[in-house]
gemmi code that builds the backbone of each chain (N, CA, C; Angstrom):
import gemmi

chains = {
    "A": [
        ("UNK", (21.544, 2.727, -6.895), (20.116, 3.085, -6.898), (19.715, 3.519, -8.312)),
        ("UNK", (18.803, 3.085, -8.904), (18.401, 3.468, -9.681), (17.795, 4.900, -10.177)),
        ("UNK", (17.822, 5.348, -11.464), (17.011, 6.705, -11.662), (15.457, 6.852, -11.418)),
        ("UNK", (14.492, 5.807, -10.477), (13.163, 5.812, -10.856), (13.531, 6.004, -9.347)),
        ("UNK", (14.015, 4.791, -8.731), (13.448, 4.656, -7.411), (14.855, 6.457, -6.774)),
        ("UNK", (15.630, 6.962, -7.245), (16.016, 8.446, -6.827), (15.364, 9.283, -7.049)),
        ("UNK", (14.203, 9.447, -8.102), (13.051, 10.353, -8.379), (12.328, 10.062, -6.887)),
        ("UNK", (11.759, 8.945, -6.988), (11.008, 8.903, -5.697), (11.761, 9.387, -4.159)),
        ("UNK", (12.819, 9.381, -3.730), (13.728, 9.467, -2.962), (13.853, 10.810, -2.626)),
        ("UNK", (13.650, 11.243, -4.263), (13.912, 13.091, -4.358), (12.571, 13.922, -3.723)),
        ("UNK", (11.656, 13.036, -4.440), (10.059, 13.469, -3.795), (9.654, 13.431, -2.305)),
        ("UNK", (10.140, 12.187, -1.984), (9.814, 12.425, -0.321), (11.169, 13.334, 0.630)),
        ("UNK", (12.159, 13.837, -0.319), (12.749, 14.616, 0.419), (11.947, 16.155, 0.274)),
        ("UNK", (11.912, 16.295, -0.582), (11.238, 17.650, -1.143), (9.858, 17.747, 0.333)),
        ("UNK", (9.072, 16.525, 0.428), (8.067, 16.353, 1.073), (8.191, 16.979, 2.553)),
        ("UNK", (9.430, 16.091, 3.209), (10.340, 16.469, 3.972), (10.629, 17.887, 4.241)),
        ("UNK", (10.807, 18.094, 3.203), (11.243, 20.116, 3.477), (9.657, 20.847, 3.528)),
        ("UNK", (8.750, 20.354, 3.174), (7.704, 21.516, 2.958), (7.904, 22.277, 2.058)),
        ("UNK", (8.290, 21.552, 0.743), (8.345, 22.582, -0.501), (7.694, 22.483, -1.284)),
        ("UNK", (6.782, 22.995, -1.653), (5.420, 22.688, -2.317), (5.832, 23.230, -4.008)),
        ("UNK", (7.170, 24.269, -4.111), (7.998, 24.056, -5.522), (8.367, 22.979, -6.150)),
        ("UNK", (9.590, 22.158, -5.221), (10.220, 20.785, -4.714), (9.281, 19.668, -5.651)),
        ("UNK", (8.154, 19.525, -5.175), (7.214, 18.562, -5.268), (6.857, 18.746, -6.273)),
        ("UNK", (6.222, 20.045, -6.896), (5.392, 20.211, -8.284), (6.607, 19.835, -9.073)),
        ("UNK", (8.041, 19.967, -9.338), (8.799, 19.690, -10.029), (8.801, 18.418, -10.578)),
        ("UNK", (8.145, 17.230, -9.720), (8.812, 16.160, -10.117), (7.633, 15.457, -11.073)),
        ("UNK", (6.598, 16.129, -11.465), (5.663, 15.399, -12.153), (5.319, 16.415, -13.267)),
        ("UNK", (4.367, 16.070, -14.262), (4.491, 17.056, -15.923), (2.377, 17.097, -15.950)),
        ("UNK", (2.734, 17.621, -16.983), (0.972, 18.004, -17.160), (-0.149, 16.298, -17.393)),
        ("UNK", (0.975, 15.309, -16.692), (-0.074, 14.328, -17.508), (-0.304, 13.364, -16.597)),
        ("UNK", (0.940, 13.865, -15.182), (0.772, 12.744, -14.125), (-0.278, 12.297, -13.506)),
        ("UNK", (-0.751, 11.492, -13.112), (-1.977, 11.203, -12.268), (-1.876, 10.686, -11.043)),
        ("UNK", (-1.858, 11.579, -10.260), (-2.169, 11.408, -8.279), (-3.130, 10.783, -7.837)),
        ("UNK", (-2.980, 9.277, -7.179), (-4.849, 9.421, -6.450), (-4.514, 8.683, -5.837)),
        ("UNK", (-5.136, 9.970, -4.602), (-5.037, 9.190, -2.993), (-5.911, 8.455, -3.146)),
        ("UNK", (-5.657, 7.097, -3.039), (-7.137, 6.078, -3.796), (-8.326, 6.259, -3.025)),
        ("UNK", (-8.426, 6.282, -2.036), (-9.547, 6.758, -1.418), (-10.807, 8.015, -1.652)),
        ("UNK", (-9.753, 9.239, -2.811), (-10.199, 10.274, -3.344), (-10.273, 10.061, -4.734)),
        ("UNK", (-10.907, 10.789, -5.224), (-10.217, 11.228, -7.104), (-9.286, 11.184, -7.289)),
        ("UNK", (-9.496, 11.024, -8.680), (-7.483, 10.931, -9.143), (-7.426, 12.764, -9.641)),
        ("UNK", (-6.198, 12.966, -9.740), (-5.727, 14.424, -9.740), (-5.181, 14.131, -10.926)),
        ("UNK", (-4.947, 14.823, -11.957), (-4.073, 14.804, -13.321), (-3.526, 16.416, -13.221)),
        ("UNK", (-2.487, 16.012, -13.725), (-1.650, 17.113, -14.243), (-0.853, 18.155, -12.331)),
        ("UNK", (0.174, 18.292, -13.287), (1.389, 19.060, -11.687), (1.001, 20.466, -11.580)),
        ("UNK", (-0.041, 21.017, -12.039), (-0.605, 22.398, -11.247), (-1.865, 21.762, -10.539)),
        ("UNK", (-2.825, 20.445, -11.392), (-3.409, 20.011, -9.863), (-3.206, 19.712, -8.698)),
        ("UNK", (-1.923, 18.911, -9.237), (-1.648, 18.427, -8.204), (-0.986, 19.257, -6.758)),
        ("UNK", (-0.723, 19.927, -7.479), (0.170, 21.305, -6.538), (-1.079, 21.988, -5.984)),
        ("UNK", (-1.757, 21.871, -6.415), (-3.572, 22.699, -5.680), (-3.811, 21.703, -4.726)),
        ("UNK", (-4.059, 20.288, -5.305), (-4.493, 19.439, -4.213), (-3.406, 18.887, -3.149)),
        ("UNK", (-2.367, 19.533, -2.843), (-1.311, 19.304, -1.903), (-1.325, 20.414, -1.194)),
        ("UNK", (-1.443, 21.556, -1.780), (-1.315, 23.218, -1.316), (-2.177, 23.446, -0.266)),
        ("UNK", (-3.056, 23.006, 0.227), (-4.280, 23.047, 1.502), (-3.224, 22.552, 2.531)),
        ("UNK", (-3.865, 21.016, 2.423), (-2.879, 20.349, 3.245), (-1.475, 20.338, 3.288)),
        ("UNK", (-0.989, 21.293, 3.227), (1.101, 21.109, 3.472), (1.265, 22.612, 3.810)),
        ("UNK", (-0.208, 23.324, 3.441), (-0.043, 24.608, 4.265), (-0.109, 24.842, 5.615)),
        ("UNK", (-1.398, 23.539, 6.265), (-1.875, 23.852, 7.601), (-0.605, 22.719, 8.009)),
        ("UNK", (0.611, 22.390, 7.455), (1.503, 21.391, 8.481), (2.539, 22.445, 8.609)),
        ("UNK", (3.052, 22.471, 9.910), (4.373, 23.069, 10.189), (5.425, 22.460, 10.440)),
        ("UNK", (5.511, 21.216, 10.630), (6.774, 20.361, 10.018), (6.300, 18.829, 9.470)),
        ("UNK", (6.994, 18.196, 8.247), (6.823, 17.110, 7.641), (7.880, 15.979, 7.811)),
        ("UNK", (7.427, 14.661, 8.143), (8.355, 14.026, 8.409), (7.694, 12.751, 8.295)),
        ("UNK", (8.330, 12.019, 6.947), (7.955, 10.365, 6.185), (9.032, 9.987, 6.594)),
        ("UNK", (8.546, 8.412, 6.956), (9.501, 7.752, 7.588), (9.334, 6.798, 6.371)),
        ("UNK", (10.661, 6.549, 5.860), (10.483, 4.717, 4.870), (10.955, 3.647, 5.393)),
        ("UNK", (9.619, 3.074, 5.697), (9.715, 1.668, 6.175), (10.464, 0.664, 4.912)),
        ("UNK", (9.698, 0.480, 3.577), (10.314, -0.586, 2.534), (10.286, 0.562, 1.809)),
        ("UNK", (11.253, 0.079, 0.534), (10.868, 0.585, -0.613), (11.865, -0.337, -1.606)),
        ("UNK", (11.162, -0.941, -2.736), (11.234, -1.565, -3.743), (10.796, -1.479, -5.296)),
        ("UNK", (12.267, -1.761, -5.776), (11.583, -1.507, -7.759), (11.614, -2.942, -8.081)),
        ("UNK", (10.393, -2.644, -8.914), (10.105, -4.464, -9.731), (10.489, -3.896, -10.597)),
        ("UNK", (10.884, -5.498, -11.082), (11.112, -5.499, -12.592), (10.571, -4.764, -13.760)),
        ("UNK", (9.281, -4.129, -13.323), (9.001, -3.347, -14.432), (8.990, -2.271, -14.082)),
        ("UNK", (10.077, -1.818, -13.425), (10.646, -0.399, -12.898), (9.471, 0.188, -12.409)),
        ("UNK", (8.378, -0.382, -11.506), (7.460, 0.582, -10.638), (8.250, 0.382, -9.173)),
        ("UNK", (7.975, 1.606, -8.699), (8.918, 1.817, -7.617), (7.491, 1.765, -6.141)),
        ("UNK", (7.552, 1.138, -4.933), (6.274, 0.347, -4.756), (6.978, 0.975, -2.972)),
        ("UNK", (6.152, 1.560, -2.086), (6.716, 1.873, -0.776), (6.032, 1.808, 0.408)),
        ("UNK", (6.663, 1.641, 1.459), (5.888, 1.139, 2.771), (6.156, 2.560, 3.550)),
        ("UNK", (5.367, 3.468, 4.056), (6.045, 4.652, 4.918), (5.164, 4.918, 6.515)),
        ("UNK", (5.415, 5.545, 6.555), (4.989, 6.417, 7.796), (5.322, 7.707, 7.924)),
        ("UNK", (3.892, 8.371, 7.177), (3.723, 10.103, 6.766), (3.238, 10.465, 8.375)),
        ("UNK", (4.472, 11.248, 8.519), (3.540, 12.299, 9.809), (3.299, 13.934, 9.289)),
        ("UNK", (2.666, 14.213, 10.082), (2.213, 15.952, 9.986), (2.408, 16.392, 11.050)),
        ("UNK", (3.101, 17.327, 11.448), (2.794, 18.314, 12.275), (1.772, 19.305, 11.896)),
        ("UNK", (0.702, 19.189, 12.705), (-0.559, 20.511, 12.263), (-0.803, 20.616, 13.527)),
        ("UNK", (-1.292, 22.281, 14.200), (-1.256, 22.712, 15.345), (-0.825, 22.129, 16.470)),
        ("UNK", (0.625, 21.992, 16.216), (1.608, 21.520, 17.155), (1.327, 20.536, 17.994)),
        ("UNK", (0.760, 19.482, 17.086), (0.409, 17.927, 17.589), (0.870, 16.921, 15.989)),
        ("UNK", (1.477, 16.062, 16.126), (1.822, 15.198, 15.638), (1.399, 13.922, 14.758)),
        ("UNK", (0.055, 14.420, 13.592), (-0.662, 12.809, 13.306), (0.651, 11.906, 12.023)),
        ("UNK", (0.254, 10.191, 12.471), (1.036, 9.391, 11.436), (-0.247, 8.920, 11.480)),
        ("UNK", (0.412, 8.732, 9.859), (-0.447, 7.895, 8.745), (0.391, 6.687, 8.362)),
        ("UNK", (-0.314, 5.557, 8.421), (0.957, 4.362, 7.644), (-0.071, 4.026, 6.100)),
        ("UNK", (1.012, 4.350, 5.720), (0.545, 4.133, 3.885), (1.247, 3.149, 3.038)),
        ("UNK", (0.679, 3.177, 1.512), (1.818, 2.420, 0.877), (1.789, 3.357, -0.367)),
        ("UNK", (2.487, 3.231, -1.459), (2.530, 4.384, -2.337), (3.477, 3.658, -3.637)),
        ("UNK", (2.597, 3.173, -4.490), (3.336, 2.915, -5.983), (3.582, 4.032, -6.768)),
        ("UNK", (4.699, 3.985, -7.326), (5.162, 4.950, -8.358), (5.804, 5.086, -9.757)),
        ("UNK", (5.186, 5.228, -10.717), (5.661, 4.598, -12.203), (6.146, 6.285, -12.685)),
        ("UNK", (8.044, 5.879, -12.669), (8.454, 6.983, -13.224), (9.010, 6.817, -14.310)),
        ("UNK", (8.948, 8.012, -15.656), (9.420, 8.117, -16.857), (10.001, 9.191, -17.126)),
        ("UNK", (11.329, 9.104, -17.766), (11.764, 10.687, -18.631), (12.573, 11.468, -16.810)),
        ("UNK", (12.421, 10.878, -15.576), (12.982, 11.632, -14.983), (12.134, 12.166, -13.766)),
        ("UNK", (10.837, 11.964, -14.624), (9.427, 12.360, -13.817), (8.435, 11.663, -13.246)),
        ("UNK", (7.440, 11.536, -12.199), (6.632, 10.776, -11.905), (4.992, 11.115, -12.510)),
        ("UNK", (4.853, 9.712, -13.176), (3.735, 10.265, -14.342), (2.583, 9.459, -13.597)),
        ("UNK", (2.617, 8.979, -12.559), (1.772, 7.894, -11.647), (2.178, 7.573, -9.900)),
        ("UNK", (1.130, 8.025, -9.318), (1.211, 7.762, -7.957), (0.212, 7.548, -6.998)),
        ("UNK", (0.051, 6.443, -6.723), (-1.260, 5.681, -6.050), (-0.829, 5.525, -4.455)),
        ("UNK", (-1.482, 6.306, -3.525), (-1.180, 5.931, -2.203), (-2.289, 4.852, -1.615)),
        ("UNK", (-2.325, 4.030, -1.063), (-3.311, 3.510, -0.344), (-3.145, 3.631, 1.409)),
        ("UNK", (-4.015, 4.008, 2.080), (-4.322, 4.091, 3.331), (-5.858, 4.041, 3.556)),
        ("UNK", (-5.946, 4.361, 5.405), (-7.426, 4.087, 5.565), (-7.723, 5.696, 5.796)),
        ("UNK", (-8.528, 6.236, 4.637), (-9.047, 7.732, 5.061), (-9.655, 7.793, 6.493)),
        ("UNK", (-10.481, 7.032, 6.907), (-10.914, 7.478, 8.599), (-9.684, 7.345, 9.898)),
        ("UNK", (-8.788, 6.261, 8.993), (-7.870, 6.487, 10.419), (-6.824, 7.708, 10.161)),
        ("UNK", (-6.899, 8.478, 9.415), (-6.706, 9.687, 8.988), (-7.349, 10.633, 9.809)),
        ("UNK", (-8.205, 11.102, 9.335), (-9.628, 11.764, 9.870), (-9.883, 11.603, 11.090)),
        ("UNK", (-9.987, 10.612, 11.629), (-10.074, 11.099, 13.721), (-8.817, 11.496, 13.990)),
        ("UNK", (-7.734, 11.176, 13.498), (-6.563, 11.837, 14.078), (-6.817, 14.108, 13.549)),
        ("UNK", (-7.118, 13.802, 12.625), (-7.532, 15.184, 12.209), (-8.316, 15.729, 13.089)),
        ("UNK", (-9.467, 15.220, 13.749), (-10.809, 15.672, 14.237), (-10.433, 16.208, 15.789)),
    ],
    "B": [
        ("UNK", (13.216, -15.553, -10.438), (12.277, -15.120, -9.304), (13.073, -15.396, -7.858)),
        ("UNK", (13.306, -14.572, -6.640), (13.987, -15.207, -5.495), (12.861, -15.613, -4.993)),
        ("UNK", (13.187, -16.217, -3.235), (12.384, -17.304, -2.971), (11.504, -16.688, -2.086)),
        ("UNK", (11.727, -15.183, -1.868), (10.855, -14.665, -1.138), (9.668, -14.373, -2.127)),
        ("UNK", (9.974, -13.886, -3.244), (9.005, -13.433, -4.449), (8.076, -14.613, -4.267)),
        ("UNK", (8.829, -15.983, -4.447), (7.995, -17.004, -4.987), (6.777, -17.048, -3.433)),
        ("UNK", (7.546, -17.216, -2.595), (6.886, -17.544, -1.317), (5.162, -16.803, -1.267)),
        ("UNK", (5.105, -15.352, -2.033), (4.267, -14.466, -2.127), (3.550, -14.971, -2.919)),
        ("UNK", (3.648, -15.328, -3.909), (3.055, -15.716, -5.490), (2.193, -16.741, -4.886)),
        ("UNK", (3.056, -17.644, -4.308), (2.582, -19.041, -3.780), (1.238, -18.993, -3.183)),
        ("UNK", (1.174, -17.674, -1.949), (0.242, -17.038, -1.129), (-0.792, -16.602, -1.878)),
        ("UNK", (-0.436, -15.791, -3.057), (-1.658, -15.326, -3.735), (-2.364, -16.231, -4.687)),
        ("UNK", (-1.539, -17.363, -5.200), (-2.495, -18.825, -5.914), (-3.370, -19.632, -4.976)),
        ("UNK", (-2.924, -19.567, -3.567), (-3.567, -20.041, -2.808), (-5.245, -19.619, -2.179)),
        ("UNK", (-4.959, -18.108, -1.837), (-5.880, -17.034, -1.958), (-6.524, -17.279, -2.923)),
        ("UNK", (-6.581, -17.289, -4.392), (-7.046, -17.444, -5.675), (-8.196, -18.981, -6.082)),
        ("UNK", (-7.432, -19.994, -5.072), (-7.862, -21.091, -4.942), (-8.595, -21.117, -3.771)),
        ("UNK", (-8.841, -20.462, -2.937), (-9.575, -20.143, -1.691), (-9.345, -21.574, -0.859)),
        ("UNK", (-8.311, -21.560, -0.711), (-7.801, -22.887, -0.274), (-7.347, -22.654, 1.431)),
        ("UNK", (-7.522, -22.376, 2.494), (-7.505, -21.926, 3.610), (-6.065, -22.561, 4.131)),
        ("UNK", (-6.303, -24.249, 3.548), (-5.079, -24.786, 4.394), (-3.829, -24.269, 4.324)),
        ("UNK", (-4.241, -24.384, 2.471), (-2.740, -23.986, 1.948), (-2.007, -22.412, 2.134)),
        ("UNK", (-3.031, -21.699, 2.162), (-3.100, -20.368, 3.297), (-2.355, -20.612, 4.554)),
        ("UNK", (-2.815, -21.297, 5.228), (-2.430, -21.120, 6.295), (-0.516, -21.668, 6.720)),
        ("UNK", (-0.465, -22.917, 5.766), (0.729, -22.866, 5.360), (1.698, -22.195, 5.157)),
        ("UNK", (1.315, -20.985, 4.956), (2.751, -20.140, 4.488), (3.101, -19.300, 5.501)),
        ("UNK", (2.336, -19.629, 6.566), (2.505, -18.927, 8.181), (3.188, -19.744, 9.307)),
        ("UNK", (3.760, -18.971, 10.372), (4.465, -19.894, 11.380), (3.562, -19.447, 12.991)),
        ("UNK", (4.162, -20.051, 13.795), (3.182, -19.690, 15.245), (3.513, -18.238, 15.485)),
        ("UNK", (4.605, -17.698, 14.616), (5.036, -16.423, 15.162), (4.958, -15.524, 14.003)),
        ("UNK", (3.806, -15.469, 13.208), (3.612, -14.557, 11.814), (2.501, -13.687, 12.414)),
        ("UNK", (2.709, -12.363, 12.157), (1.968, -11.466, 12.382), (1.545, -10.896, 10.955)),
        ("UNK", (0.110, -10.867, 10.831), (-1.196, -10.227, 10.052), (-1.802, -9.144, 10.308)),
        ("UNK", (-1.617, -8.133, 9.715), (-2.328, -6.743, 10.474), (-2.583, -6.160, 8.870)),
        ("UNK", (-3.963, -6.476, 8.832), (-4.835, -5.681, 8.309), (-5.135, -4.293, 8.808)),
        ("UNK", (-4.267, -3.101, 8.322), (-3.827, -2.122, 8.780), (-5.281, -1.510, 9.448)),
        ("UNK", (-6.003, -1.180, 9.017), (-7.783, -0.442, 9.436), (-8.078, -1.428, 10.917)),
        ("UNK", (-7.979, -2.800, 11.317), (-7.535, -3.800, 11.999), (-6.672, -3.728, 12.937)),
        ("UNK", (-7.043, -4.739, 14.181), (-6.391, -5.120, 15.007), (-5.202, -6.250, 14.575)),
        ("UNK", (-3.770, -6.327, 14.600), (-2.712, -6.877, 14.022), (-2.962, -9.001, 14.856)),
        ("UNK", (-2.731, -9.438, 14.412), (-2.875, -10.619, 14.829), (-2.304, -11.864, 14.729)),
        ("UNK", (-1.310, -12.571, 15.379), (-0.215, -13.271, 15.915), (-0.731, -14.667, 15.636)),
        ("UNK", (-0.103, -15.201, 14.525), (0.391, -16.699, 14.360), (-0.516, -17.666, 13.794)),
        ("UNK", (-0.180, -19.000, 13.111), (-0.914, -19.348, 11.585), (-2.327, -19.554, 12.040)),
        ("UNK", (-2.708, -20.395, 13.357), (-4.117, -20.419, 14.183), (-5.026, -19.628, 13.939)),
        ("UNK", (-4.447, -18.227, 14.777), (-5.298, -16.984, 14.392), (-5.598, -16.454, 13.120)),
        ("UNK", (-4.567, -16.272, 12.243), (-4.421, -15.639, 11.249), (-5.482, -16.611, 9.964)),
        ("UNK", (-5.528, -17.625, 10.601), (-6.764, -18.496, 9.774), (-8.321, -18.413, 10.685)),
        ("UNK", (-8.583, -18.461, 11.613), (-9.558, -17.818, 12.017), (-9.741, -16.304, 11.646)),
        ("UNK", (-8.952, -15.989, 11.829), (-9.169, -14.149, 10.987), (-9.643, -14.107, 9.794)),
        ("UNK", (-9.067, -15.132, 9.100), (-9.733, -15.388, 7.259), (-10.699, -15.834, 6.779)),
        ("UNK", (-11.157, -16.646, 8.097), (-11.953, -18.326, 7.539), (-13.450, -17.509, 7.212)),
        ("UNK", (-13.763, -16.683, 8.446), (-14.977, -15.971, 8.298), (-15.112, -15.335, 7.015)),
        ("UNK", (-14.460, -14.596, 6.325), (-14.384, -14.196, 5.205), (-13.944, -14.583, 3.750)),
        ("UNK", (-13.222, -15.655, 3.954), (-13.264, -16.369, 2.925), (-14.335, -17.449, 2.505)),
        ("UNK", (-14.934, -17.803, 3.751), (-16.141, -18.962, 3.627), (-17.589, -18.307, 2.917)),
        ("UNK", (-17.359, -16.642, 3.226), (-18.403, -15.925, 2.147), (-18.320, -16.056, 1.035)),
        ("UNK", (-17.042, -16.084, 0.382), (-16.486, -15.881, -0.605), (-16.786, -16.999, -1.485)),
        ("UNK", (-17.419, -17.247, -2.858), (-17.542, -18.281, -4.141), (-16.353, -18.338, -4.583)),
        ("UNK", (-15.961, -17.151, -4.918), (-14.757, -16.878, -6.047), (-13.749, -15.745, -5.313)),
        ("UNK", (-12.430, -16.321, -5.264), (-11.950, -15.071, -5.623), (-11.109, -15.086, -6.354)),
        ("UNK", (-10.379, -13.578, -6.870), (-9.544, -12.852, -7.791), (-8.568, -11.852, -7.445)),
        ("UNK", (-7.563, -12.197, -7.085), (-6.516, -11.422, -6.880), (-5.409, -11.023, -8.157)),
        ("UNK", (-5.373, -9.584, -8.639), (-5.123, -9.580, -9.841), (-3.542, -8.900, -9.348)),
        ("UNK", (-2.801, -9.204, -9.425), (-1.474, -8.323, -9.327), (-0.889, -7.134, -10.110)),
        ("UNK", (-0.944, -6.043, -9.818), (-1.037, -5.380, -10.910), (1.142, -5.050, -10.634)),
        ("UNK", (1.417, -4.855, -9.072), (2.931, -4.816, -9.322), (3.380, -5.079, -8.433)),
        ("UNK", (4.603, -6.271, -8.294), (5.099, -6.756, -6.922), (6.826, -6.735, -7.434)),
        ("UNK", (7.420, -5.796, -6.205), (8.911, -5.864, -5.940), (9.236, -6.347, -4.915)),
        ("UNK", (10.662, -6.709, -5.027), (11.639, -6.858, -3.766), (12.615, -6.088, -3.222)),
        ("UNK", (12.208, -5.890, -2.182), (13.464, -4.622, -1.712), (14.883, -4.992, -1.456)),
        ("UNK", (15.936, -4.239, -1.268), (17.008, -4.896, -1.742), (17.313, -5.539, 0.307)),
        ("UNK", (16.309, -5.177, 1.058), (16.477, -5.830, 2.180), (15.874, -6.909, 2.191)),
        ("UNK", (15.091, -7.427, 1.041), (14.339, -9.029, 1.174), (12.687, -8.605, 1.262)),
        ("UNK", (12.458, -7.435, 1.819), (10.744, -7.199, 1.736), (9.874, -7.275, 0.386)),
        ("UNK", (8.915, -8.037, 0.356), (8.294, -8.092, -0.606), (6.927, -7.204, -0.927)),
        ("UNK", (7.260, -6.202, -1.708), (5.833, -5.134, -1.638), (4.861, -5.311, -3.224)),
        ("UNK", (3.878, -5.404, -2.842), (2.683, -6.018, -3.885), (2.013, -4.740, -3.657)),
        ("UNK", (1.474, -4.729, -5.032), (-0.125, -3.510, -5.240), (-0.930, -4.583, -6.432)),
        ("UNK", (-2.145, -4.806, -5.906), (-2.987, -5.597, -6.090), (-4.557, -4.939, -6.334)),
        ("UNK", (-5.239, -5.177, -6.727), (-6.757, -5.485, -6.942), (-7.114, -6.414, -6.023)),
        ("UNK", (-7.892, -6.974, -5.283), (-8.551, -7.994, -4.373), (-10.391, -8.327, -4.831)),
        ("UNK", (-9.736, -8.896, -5.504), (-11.680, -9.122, -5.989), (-12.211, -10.477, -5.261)),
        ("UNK", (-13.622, -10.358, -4.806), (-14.297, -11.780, -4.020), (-15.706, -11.426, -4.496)),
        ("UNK", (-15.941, -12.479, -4.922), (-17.365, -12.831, -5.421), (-17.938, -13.055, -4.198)),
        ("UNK", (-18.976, -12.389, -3.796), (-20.004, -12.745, -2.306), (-21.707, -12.374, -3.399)),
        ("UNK", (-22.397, -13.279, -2.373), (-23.583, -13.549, -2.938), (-23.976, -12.873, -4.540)),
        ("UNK", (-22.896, -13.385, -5.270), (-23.345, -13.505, -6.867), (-22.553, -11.697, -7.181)),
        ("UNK", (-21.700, -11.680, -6.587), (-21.471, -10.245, -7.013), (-20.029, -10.156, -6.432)),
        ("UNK", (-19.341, -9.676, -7.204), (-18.017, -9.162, -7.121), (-18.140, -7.713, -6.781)),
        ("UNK", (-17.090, -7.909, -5.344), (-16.061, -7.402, -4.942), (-14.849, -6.610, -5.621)),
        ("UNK", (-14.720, -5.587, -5.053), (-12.746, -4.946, -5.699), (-12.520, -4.343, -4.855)),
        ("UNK", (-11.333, -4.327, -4.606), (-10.782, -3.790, -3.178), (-9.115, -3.086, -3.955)),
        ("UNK", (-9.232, -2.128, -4.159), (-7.706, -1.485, -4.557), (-6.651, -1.884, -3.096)),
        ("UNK", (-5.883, -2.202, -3.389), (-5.192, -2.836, -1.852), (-3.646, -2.635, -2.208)),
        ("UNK", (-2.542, -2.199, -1.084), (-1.247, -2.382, -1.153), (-0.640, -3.540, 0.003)),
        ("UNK", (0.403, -4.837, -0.165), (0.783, -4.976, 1.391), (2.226, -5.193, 1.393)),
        ("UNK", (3.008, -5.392, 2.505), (4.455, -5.949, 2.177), (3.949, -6.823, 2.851)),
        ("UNK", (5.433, -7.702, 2.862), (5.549, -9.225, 2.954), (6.948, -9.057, 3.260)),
        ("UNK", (7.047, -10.272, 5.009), (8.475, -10.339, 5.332), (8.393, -11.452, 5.156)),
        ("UNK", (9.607, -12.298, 4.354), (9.742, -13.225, 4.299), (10.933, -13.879, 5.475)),
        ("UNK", (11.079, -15.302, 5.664), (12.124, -15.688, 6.103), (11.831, -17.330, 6.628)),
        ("UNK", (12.895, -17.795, 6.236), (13.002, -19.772, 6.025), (11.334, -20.114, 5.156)),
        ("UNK", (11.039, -19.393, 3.991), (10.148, -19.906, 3.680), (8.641, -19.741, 3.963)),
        ("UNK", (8.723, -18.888, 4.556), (7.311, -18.531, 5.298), (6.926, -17.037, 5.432)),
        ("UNK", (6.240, -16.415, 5.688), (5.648, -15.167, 5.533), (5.761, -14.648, 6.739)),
        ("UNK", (6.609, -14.125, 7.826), (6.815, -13.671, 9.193), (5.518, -12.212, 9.585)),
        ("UNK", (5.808, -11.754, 8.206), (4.968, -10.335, 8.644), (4.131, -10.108, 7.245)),
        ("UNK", (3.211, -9.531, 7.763), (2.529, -9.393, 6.334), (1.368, -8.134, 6.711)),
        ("UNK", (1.129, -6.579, 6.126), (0.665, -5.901, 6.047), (-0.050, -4.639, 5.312)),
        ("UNK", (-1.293, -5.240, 5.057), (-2.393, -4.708, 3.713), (-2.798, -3.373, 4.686)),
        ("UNK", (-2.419, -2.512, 3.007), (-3.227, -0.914, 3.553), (-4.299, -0.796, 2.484)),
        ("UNK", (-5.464, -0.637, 2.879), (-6.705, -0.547, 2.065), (-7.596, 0.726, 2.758)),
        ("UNK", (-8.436, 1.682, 2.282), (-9.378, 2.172, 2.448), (-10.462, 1.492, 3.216)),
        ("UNK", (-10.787, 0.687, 4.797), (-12.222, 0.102, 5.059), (-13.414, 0.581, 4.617)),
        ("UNK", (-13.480, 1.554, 4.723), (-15.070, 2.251, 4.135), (-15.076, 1.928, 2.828)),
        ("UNK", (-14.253, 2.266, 1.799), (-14.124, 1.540, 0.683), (-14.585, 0.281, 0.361)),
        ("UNK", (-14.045, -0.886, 1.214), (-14.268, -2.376, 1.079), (-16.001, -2.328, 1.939)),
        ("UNK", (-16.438, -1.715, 3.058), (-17.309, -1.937, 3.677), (-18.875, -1.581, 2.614)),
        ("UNK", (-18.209, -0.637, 2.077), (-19.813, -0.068, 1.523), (-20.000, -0.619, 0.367)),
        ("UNK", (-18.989, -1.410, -0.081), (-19.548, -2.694, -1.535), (-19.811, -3.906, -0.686)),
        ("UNK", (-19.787, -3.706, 0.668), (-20.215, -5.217, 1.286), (-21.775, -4.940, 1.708)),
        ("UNK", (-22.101, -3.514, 1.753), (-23.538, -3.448, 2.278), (-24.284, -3.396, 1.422)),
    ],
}
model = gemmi.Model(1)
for chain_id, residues in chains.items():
    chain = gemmi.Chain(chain_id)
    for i, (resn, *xyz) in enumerate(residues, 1):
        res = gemmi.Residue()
        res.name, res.seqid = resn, gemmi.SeqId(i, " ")
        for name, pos in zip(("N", "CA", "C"), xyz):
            atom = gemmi.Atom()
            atom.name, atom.element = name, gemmi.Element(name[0])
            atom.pos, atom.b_iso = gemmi.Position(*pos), 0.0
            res.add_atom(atom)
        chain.add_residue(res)
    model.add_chain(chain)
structure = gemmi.Structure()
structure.add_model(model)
structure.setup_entities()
């Protein structure tokens, strides 16, 4: 396995635990997050703000990886199934999630999903 | 390039060429299409009636690849741009999908996009 696609590996374990330390670790002041559907987030204290809501109201986390693949130009590219536990009901999300890592760190991460089929499961 | 890569490429020149047949070609009676926001939909027949409506809007399109891997199980995962020219105006659709390949043909194939996203540059 490579060092890009074990960064990523490391991240959805961290995700996994509910460690909102875990997670800010793996990106630097320059990364850029965007749930494409939202703004993009720059930098790993945003990003740790814009995760910190949502990973507070979940009481257990659990991504399932369907694919995951590095191209040739070492972007690391993934098929999952994010669940949440939030008030002891169960929502999945099926997403996909590119990831361009450097130096060790993830300096880029684009999820795509459908925000409303999100959102009624929320509602 | 392996032959699943190519099989994809093939799919997206075709797309590019808005060529339906040759679309439909790279499907078998037993290929499933699930446009994730979407109802999933079974085999090359359907899966070209599923398109035809929307590609026959379409003047132009532009599918820009921005990064496609192979997983070391054979899945092929793309992150793409989806651009379609409809009545004198382009389209962009930020889009992720995998791709199962096997004997040459595309068995499974599944785009995660934002709908509200794609819907409200269609209105």
């Amino acid at each position: 396995m490579s060092e890009a696609t074990q960064v990523v590996m490391s991240l959805i374990e961290a995700f996994n635990a509910n460690d909102l330390d875990a997670i800010t670790d793996h990106f630097t002041d320059t990364s850029v997050y965007h749930n494409i559907p939202m703004e993009a987030v720059t930098g790993a204290a945003a990003i740790r703000e814009a995760l910190n809501g949502f990973l507070g109201m979940s009481t257990a986390i659990d991504w399932v990886l369907v694919h995951i693949a590095e191209g040739e130009d070492g972007a690391v590219l993934t098929e999952r199934v994010d669940r949440f536990e939030i008030n002891g009901k169960w929502l999945e999300l099926p997403v996909m999630g590119t990831f361009e890592v450097s130096g060790g760190k993830i300096q880029a991460w684009r999820d795509y999903f459908d925000l409303n089929q999100f959102q009624s499961q929320l509602a």
